[in-house]
N, CA, C and O atoms as a DFTB+ gen file, in Angstrom:
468 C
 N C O
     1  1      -9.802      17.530       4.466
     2  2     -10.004      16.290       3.719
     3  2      -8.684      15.862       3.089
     4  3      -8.104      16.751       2.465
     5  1      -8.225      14.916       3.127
     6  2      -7.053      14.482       2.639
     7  2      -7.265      13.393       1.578
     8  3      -8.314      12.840       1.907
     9  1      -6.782      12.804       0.453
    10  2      -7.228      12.384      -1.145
    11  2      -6.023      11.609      -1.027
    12  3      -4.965      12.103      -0.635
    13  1      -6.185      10.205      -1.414
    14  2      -5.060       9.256      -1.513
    15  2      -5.935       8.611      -2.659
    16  3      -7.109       8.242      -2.707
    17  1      -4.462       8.630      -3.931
    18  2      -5.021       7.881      -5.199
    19  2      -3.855       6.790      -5.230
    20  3      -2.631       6.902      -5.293
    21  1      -4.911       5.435      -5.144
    22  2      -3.762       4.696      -5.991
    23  2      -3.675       4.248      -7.566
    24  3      -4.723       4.172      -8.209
    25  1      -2.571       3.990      -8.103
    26  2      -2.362       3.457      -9.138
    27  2      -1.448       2.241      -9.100
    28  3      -0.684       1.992      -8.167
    29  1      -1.617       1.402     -10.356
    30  2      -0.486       0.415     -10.370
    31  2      -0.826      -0.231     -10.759
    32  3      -0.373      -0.563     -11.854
    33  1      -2.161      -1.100     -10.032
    34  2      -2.301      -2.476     -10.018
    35  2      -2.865      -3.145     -11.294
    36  3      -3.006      -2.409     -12.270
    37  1      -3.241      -4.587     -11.422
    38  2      -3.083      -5.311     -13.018
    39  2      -2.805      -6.458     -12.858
    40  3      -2.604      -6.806     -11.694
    41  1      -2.692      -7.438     -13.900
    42  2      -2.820      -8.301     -13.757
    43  2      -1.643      -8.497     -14.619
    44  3      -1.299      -8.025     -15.703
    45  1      -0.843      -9.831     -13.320
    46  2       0.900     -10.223     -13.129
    47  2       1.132     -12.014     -12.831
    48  3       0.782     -12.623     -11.820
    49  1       1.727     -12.496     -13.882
    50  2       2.162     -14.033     -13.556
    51  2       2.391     -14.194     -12.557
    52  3       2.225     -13.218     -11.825
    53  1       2.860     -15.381     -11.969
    54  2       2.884     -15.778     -10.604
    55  2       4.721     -15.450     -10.363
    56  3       5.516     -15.706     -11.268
    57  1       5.102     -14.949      -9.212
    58  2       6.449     -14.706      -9.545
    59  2       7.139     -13.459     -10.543
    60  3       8.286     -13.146     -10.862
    61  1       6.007     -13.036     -10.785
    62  2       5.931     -11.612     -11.464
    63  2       6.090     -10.128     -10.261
    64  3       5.898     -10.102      -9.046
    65  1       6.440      -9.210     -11.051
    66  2       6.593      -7.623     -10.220
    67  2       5.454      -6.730     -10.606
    68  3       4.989      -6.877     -11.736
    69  1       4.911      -5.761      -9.756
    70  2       4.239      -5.095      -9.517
    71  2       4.327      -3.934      -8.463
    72  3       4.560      -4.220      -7.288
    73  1       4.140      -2.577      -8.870
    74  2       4.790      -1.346      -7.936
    75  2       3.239      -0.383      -8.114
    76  3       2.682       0.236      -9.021
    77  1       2.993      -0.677      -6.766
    78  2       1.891       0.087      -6.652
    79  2       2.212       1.660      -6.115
    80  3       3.111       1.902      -5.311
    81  1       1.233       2.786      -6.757
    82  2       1.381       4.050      -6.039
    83  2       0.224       4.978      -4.987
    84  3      -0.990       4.861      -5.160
    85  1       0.676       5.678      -4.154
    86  2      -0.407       5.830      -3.899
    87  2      -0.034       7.755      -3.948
    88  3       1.014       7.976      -3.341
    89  1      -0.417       8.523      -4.292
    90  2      -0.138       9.737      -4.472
    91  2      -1.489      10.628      -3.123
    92  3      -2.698      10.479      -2.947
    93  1      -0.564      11.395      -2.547
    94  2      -1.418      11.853      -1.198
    95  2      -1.448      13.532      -1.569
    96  3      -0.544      14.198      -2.072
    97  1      -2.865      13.985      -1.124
    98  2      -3.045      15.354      -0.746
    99  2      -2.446      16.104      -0.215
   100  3      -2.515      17.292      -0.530
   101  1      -1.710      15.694       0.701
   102  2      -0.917      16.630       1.649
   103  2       0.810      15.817       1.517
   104  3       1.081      14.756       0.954
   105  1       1.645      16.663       2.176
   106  2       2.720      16.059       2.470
   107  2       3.101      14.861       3.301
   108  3       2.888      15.098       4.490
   109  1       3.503      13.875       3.128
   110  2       4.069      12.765       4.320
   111  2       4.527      13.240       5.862
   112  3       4.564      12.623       6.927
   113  1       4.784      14.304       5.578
   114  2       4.778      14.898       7.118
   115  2       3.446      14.962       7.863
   116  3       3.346      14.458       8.982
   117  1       2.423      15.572       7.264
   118  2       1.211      15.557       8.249
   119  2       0.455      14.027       8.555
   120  3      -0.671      13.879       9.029
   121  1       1.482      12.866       8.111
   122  2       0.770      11.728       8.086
   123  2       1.374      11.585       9.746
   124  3       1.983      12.600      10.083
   125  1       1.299      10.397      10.928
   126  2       1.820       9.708      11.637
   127  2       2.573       7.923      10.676
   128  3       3.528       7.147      10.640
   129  1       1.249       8.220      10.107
   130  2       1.715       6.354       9.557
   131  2       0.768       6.156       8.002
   132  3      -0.456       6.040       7.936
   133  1       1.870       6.161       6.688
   134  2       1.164       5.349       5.797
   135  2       1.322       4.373       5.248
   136  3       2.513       4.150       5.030
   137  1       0.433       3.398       4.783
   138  2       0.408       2.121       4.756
   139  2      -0.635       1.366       3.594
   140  3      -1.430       1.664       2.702
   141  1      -0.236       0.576       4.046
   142  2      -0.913      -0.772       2.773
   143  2      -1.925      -1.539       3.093
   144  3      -1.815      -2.183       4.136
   145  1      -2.954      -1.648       2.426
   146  2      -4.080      -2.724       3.088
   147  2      -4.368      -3.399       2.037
   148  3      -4.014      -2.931       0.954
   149  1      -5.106      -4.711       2.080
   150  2      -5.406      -5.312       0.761
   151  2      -6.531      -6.509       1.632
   152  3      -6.390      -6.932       2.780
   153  1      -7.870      -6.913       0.430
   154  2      -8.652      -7.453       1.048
   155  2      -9.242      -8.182      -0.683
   156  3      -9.734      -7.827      -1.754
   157  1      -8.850      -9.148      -0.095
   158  2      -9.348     -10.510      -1.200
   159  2     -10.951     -10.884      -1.012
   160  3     -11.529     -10.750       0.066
   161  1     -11.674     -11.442      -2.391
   162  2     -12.982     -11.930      -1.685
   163  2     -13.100     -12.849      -0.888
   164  3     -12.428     -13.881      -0.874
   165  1     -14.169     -12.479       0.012
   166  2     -14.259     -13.580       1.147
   167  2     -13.889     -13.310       2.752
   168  3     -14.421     -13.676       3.799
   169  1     -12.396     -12.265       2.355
   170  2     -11.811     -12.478       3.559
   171  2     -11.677     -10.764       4.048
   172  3     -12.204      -9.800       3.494
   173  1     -10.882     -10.775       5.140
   174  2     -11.563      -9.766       5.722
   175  2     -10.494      -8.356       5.359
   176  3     -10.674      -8.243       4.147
   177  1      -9.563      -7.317       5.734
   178  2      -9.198      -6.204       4.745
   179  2      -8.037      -6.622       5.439
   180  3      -8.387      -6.455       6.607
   181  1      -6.530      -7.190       5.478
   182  2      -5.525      -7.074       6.325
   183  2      -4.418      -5.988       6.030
   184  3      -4.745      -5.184       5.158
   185  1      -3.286      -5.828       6.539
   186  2      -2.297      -4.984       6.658
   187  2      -1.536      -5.588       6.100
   188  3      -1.274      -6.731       6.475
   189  1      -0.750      -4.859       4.703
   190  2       0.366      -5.424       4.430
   191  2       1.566      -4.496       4.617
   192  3       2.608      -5.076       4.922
   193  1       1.602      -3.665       4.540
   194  2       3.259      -2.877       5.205
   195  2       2.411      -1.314       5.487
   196  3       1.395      -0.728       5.115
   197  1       3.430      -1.145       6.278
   198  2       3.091      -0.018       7.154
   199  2       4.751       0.940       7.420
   200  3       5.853       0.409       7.567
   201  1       4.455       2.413       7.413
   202  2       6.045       3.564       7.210
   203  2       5.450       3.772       8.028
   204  3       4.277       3.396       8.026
   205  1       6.065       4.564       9.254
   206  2       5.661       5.801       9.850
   207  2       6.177       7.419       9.615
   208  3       6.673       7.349       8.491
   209  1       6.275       8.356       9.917
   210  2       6.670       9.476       9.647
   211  2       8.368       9.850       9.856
   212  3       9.066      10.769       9.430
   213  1       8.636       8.699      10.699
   214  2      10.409       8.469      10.851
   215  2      10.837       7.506      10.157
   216  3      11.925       6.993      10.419
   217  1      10.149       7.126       9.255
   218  2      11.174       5.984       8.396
   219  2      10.776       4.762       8.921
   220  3      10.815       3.944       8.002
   221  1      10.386       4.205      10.035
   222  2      10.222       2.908      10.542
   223  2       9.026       2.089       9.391
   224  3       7.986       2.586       8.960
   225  1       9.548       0.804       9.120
   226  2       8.275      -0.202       8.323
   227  2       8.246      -1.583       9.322
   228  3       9.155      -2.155       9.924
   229  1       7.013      -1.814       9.238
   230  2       6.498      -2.931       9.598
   231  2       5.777      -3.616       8.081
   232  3       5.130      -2.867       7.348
   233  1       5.922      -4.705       7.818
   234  2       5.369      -5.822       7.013
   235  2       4.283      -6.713       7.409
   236  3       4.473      -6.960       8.600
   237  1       3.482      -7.175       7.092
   238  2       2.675      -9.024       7.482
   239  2       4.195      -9.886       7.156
   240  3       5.223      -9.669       6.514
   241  1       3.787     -10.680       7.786
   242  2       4.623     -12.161       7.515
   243  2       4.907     -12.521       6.159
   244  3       5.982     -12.532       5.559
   245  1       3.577     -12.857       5.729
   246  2       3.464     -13.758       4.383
   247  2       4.046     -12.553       3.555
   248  3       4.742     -13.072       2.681
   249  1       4.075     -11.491       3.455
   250  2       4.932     -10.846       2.575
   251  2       6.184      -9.932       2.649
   252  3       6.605      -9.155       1.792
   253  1       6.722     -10.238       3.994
   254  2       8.203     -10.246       4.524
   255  2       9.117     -10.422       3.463
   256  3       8.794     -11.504       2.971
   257  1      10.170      -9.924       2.772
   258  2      11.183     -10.472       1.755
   259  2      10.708     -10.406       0.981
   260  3      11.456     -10.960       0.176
   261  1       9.318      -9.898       0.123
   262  2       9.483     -10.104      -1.603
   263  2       8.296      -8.719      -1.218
   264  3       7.561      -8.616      -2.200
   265  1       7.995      -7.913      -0.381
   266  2       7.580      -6.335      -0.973
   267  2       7.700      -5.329      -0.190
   268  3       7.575      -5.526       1.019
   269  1       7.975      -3.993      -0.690
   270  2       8.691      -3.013       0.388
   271  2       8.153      -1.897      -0.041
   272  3       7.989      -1.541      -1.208
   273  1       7.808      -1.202       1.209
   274  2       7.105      -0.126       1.282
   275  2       7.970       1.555       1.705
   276  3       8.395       2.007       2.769
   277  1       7.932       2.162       0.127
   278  2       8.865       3.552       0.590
   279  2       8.165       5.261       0.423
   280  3       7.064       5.553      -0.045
   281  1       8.791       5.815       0.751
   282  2       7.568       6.800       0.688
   283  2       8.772       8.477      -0.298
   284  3       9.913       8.886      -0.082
   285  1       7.803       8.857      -1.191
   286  2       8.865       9.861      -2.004
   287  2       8.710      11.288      -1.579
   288  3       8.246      12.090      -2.390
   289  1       9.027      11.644      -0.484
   290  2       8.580      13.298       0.041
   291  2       8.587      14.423      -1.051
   292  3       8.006      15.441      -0.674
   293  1       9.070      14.475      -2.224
   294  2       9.121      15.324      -2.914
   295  2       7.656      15.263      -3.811
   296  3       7.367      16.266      -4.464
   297  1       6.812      14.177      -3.836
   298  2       6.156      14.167      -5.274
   299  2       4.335      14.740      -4.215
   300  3       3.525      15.384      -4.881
   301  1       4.069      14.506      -3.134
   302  2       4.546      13.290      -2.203
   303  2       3.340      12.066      -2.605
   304  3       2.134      12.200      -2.816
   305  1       4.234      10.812      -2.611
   306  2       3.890       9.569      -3.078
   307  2       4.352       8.515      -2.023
   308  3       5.421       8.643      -1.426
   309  1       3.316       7.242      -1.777
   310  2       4.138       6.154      -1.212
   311  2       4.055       5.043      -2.302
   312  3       3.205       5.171      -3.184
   313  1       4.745       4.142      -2.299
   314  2       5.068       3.448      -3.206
   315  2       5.127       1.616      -1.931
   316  3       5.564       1.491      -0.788
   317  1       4.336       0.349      -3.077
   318  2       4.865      -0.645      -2.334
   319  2       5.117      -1.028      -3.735
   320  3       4.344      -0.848      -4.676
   321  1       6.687      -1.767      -3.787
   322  2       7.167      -2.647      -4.887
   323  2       6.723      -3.770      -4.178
   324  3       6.928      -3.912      -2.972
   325  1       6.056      -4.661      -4.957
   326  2       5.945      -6.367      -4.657
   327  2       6.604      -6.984      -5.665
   328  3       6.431      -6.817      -6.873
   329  1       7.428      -7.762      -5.074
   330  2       8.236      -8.997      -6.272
   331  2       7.963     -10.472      -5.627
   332  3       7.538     -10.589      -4.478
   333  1       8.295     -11.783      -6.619
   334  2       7.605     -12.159      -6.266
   335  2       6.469     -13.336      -6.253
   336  3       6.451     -14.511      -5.887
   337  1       5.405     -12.306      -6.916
   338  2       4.065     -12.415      -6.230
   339  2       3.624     -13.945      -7.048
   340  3       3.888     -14.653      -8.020
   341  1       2.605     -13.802      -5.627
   342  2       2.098     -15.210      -5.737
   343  2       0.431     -15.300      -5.936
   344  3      -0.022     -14.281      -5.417
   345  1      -0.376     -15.906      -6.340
   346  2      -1.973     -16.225      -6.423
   347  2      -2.916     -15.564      -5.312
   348  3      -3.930     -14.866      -5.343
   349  1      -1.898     -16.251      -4.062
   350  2      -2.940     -15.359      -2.961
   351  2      -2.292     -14.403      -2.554
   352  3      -2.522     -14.022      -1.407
   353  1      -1.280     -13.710      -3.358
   354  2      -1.767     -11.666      -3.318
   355  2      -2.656     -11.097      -4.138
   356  3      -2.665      -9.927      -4.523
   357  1      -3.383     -11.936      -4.385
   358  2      -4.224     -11.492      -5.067
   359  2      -5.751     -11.024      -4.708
   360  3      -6.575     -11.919      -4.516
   361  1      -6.230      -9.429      -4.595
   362  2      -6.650      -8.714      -4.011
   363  2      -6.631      -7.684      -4.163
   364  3      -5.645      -7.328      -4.809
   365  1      -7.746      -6.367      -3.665
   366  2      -7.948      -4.882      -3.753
   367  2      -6.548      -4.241      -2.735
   368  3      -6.335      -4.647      -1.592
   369  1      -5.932      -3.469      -3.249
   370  2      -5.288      -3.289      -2.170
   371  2      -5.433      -1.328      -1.703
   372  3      -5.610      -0.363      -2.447
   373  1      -5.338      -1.370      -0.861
   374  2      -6.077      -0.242      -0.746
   375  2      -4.891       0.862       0.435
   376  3      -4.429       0.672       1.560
   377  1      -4.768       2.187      -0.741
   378  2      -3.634       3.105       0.696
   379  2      -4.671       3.844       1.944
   380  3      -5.862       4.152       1.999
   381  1      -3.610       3.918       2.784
   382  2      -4.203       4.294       3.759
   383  2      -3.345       5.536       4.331
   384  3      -2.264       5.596       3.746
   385  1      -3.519       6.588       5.347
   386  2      -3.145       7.299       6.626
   387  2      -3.772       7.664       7.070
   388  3      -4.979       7.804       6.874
   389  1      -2.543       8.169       8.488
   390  2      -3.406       8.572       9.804
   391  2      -2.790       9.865       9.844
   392  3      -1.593      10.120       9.980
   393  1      -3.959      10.810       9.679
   394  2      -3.601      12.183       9.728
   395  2      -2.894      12.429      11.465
   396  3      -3.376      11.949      12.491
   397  1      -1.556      13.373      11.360
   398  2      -1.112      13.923      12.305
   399  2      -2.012      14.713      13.430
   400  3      -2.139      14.379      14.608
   401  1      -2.518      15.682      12.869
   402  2      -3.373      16.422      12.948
   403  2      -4.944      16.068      14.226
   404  3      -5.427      16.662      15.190
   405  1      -5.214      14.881      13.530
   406  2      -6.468      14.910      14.141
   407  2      -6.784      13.186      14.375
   408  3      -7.723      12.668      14.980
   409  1      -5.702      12.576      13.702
   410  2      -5.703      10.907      14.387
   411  2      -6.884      10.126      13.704
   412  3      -7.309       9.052      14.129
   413  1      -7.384      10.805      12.562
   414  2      -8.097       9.899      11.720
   415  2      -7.635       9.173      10.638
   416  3      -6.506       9.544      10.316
   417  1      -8.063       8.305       9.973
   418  2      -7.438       7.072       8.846
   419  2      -8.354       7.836       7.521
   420  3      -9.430       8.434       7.491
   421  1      -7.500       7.537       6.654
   422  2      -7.909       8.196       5.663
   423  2      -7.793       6.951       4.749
   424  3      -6.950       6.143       5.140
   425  1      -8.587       6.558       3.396
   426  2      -8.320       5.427       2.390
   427  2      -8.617       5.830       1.566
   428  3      -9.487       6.700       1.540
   429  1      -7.807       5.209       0.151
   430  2      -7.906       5.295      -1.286
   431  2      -9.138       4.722      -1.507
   432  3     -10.009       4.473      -0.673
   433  1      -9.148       4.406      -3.485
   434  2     -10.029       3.976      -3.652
   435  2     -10.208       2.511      -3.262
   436  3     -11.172       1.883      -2.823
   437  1      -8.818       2.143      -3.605
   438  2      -8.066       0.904      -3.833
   439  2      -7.737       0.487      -5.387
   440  3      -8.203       1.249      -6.234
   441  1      -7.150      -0.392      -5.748
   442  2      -6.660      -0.724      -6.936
   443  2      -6.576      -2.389      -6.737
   444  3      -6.211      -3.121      -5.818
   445  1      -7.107      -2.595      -8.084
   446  2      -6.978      -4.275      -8.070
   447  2      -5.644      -4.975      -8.854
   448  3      -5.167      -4.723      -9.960
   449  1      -5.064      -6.395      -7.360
   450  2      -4.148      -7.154      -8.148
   451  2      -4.579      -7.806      -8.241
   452  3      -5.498      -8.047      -7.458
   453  1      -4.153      -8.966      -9.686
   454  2      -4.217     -10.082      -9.955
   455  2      -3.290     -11.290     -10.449
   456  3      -2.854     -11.583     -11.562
   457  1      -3.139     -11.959      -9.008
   458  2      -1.926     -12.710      -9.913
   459  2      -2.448     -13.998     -10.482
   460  3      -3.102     -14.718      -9.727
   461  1      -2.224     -14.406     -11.818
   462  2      -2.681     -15.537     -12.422
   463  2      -1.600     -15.750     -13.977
   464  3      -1.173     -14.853     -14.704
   465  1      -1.329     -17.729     -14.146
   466  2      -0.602     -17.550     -14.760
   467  2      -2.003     -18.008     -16.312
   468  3      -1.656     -17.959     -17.492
């Protein structure tokens, strides 16, 4: 069983910063890929940045240039800083991995943002 907690999230002006955490059970090594999800009401859960186990990130579009996703092997923690932010990041955002091991997705609880001025 692998345990991903996040922390962080709260409520942030528009153009405001926010550094979400997500603290994992196991080491970043037994992951393939961890990552960011976030799902607003209404709509459906999307991907917002994604590490893999070599360092590689992938982003969404709409949040290309203002949030970045790093991962701390020592604690072990992944971290997304969002700067920034705008109304519609506003949403559960929820960590995720894919165990090495056995190729299943694992998710937090999630943590809620809110951006409003």
């Amino acid at each position: 069983q692998v345990l991903l907690v996040e922390s962080g999230g709260g409520l942030v002006q528009p153009g405001g910063s926010l550094k979400l955490s997500c603290a994992a059970s196991r080491s970043p090594g037994s992951f393939l890929t961890l990552g960011w999800f976030r799902q607003a009401p209404g709509n459906v859960r999307e991907t917002v940045a994604t590490i893999t186990s070599t360092g590689s990130t992938n982003y969404a579009d709409s949040v290309k240039g203002r949030f970045a996703i790093s991962i701390d092997n020592t604690k072990p923690t992944v971290y997304l800083q969002m700067n920034g932010l705008k109304p519609e990041d506003t949403a559960v955002y929820y960590c995720t991995a894919v165990a090495r091991l056995n190729g299943m997705t694992y998710w937090g609880q999630g943590t809620q943002v809110t951006v409003s001025s």
